[in-house]
C-alpha positions as CSV (number, residue, x, y, z in Angstrom):
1,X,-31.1,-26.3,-3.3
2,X,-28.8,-25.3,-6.5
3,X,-25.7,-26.9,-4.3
4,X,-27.7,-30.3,-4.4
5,X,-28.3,-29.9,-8.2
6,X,-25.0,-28.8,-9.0
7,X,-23.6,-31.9,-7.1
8,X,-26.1,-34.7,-8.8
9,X,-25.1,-34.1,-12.0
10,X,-21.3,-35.0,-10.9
11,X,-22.0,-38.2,-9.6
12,X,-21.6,-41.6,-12.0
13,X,-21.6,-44.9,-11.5
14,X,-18.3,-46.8,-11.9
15,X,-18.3,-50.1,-12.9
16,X,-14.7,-51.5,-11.8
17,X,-15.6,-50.1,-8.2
18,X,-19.1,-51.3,-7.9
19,X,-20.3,-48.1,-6.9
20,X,-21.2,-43.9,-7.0
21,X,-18.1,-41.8,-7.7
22,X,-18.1,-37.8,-7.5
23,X,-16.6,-36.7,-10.8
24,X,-12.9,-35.1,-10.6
25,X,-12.5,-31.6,-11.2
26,X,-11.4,-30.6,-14.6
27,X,-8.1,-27.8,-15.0
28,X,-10.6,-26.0,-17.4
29,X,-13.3,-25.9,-14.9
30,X,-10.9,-24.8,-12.1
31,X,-10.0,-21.6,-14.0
32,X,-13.3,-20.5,-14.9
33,X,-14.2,-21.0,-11.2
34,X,-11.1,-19.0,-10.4
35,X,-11.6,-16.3,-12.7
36,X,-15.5,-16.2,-11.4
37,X,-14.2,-15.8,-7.8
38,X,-11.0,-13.3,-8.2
39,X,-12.2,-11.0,-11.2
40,X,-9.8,-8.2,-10.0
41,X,-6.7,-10.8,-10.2
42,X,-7.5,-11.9,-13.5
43,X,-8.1,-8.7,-14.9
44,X,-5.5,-7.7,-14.1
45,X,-2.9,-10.9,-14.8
46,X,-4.8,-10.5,-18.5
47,X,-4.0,-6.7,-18.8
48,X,-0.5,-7.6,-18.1
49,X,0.0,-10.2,-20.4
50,X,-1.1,-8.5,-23.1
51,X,0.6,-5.2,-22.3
52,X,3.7,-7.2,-22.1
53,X,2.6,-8.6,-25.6
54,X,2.3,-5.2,-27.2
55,X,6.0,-4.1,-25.6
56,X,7.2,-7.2,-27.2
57,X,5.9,-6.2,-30.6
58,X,6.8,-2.7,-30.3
59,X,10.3,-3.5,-29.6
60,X,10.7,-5.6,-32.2
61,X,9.5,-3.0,-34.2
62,X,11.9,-0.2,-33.1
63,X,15.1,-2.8,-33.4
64,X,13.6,-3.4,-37.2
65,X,13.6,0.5,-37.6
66,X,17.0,0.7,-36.7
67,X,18.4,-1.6,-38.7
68,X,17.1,0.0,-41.5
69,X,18.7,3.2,-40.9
């Protein structure tokens, strides 16, 4: 029963066709269905990016100490 709902709600009426159309899939909807399904892979994929964000910044910030020495 919440399929059916779900499902009304996409369909709209296109006037250059003349009839019902399902509504396309948006990229933002996609990832938050994909993030919903595979929490472990996103987790993780997020924990590395922002590691790898902090190793960025806290090389940087080494090469800056060095250049002031």
């Amino acid at each position: 029963m919440e399929y059916a709902k779900d499902k009304f709600f996409e369909v709209r009426y296109n006037t250059k066709l003349d009839k019902l159309v399902i509504k396309k899939e948006r990229w933002r909807s996609k990832i938050k269905r994909y993030i919903k399904t595979h929490k472990l892979i996103s987790t993780v994929s997020i924990c590395f990016i922002i590691f790898s964000f902090i190793n960025i910044i806290m090389i940087y910030s080494f090469m800056k100490v060095l250049q002031n020495i």
